[in-house]
Residue, then its C-alpha position, 0 to 999 in steps of 0.5 A: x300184802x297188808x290186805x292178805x294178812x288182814x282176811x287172814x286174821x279176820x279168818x282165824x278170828x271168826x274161826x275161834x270166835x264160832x269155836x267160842x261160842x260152840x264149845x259154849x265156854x263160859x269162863x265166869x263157870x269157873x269161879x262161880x261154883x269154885x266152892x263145890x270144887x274145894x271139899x273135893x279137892x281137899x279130900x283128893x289131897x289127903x290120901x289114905x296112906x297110912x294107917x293104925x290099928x283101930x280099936x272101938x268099945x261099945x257099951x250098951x245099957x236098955x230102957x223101957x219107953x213106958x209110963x210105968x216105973x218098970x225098970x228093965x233087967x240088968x246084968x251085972x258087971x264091972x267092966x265097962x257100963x252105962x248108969x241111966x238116971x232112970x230106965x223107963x219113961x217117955x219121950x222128951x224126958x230128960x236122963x243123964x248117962x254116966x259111963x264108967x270103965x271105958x278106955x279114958x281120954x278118949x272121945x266118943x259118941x251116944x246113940x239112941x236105937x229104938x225097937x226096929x234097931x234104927x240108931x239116932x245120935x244123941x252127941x258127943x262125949x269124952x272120958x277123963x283119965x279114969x274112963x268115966x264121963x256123965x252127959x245129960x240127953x232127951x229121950x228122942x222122937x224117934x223111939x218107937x216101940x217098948x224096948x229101947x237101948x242108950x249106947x256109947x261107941x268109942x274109937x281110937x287107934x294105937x300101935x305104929x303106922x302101918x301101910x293103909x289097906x287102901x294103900x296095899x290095894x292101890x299097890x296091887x293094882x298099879x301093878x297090874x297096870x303096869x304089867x296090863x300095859x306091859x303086855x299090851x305092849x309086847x302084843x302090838x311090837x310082835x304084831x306091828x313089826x311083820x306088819x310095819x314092813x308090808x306097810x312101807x312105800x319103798x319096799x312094796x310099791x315096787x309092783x301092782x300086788x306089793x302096791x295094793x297091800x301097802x294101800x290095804x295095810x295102810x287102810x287097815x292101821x288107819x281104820x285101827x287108829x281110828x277107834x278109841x281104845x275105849x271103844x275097843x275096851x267095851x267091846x272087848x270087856x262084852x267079849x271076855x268079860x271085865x278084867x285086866x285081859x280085856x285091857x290087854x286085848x284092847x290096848x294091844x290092837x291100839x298099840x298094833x295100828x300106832x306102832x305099825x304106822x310108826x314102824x312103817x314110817x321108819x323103815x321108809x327113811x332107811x338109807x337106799x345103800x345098803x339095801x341096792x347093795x343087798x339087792x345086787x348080790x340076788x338076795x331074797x326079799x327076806x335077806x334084804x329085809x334081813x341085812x339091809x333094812x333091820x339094821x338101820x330101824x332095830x334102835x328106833x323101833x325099840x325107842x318107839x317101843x318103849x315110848x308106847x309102853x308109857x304111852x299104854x300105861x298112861x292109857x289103861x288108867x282110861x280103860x280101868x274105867x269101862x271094865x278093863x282092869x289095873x287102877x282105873x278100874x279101882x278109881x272108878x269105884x272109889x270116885x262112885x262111893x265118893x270115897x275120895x280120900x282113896x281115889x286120892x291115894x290112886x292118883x298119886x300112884x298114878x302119877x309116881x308111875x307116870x312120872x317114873x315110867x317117862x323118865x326111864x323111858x326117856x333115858x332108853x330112848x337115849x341111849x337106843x337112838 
C-alpha cells in the first residue's frame, strides 16, 4: 500500500515537475520587472469618471530670427498679450516674456514654434492675482527660418463635476454588451431547447434512427464546444463585418452547443413516472415531450439560462477584442493608444456589470429551481 501510494506521488511529482519546466514559470519574472507594471497599474486605478469644463487661452506674440534690429509688426491690444524684451535676434539670446492680462493664478506653459510650425517647450509659468507674470527663456536651437512665435498656453477648469465623456461612452457600450449577450442568449435557448431533446439518451435510443441522431446531435454540440467563441468571433467579424452583431452571432452558436448540452443532460434526469404514464394512455411523442418531460426541466432550463446570460456577457468583453463590439471593443482601443486612465473606467464597468449580473442571476436561479 505504502509502496502504491509512493509510485503515486513520484507520479504526479514529475508530472508538475515537466508542467514546471514546459509552461517555463520563472517566478523571479514576478518581482524583477514590477516597476514596468506599477505606472500602468496606477493610471488603470485612476479612471476617468468625472470631469469640468476646460477652458485654455492661448496668447502668441512674433519674432524675427535675424540679426538686424528689425522689430515684426504688432497689433495692438489690450487684452491678454505678450511683451518680449527684444523682437529680433539669434539663437542663444536671452529674452524675457511678460505676459499680462490672462486668467490669473493659474498655471501655464511657453512654446517656441519656429517657421515650419514645429512647437518646443520653453518651461512653466504661473499668473499672480492679476494675470500677469515675466519668465526669462533662450532662444532655442530648434528655430529655423525668419518668422518665429513665443506662445503661452494656459488651461483650467471650472463649473461643477460632470460625467466625463469617457464615462458617457463607456456607459453606452456596456450596454451594448449587455444586450449583445442578451441577444446571443435568447438565440442559443430558441435554438438549444428543440435541439436538447434530440440529444437526450432516454427519449432517442429507443430505436436504430433515434440512436444515430443522438450520436449525431451529440457530435455536433461536441464539435460546437470545441471552437473558442474567439474563433468563431473572427469568422464571423469577416463574414459581416465588425459589430456588435458579429458578437451576437458568435456568442449565440457558442451558447446553442453549451446550453444544448446542458439541456439534454437535464432532461435525461427526468423521472421515468410521469413520461410511462404519458406513454401508456398512446400519446405522441410531442405530448409526451409536452406533458410528461417539459414540466420537470422547464425551472432548470431557465436556471441554466439565465447562468449562460452572465456567462455571455462576461465573454463579449473577449469578443469586443477581435471586432465583435460592446466594451471589449472600446478597451482594445483605449489599451492600443495606452490611454489607460480610460480602459481604467472600462474595467470598473465591467466589474460593476459582472458583479450585478451574477448576483441577480444567482437569486434567479434561486427562486426557479
Amino acid at each position: 500500500m505504502k509502496t502504491k501510494r509512493f509510485v503515486i506521488l513520484l507520479a504526479v511529482l514529475m508530472v508538475y515537475s515537466y508542467g514546471w519546466k514546459v509552461t517555463e514559470i520563472e517566478v523571479g519574472e514576478l518581482f524583477r520587472d514590477f516597476h514596468l507594471v506599477k505606472p500602468l497599474v496606477r493610471e488603470l486605478a485612476q479612471p476617468d469618471l468625472f470631469t469640468r469644463d476646460k477652458k485654455t487661452q492661448v496668447v502668441e506674440v512674433p519674432f524675427l530670427l535675424s540679426q538686424s534690429n528689425d522689430t515684426p509688426k504688432l497689433t495692438e491690444s489690450t487684452g491678454p498679450r505678450l511683451i518680449l524684451s527684444s523682437y529680433s535676434g539669434e539663437i542663444s539670446d536671452r529674452l524675457s516674456v511678460q505676459g499680462i492680462g490672462l486668467e490669473p493664478e493659474q498655471y501655464g506653459s511657453l512654446y517656441w514654434v519656429n517657421a515650419i510650425e514645429q512647437e518646443f517647450p520653453l518651461g512653466s509659468f504661473s499668473t499672480d492675482s492679476s494675470g500677469e507674470f515675466n519668465k526669462d527663456i533662450t532662444v532655442p536651437p530648434s528655430a529655423r527660418g525668419l518668422r518665429q512665435v513665443v506662445k503661452a498656453v494656459i488651461s483650467w477648469e471650472e463649473g461643477g463635476w460632470q460625467a466625463s465623456e469617457t464615462l458617457s461612452l463607456t456607459f453606452e457600450k456596456m450596454v451594448e454588451t449587455v444586450f449583445l449577450a442578451l441577444m446571443a442568449t435568447t438565440f442559443g435557448v430558441l435554438v438549444a431547447v428543440p435541439i436538447s431533446f434530440l440529444g437526450a439518451r432516454n427519449l432517442m435510443t429507443g430505436s436504430r434512427i433515434g440512436t444515430f441522431i443522438y450520436y449525431v446531435v451529440r457530435t455536433g454540440l461536441n464539435v460546437l464546444r470545441s471552437i473558442e467563441p474567439l474563433i468563431m468571433a473572427i469568422l464571423f467579424v469577416v463574414w459581416v463585418g465588425i459589430g456588435p452583431f458579429a458578437g451576437v452571432l458568435a456568442l449565440g452558436v457558442h451558447s446553442v452547443a453549451a446550453l444544448g448540452k446542458l439541456f439534454s443532460e437535464q432532461i435525461e434526469c427526468v423521472d421515468p413516472g410521469p413520461v410511462e404514464a404519458v406513454t401508456s394512455v398512446g400519446a405522441k411523442p410531442i405530448q409526451v415531450i409536452y406533458f410528461g418531460v417539459l414540466p420537470q426541466v422547464i425551472l432548470q432550463f431557465m436556471a441554466l439560462s439565465f447562468y449562460r446570460w452572465d456567462i455571455n456577457v462576461r465573454m463579449s468583453t473577449i469578443i469586443g477584442f477581435v471586432g465583435g463590439g460592446g466594451i471589449g471593443f472600446l478597451l482594445q482601443q483605449w489599451i492600443n493608444l495606452l490611454k489607460y486612465n480610460e480602459a481604467g473606467t472600462a474595467l470598473l464597468a465591467i466589474a460593476i456589470v459582472v458583479i450585478t449580473l451574477d448576483t441577480l442571476s444567482a437569486k434567479i436561479r434561486a427562486r426557479v429551481q
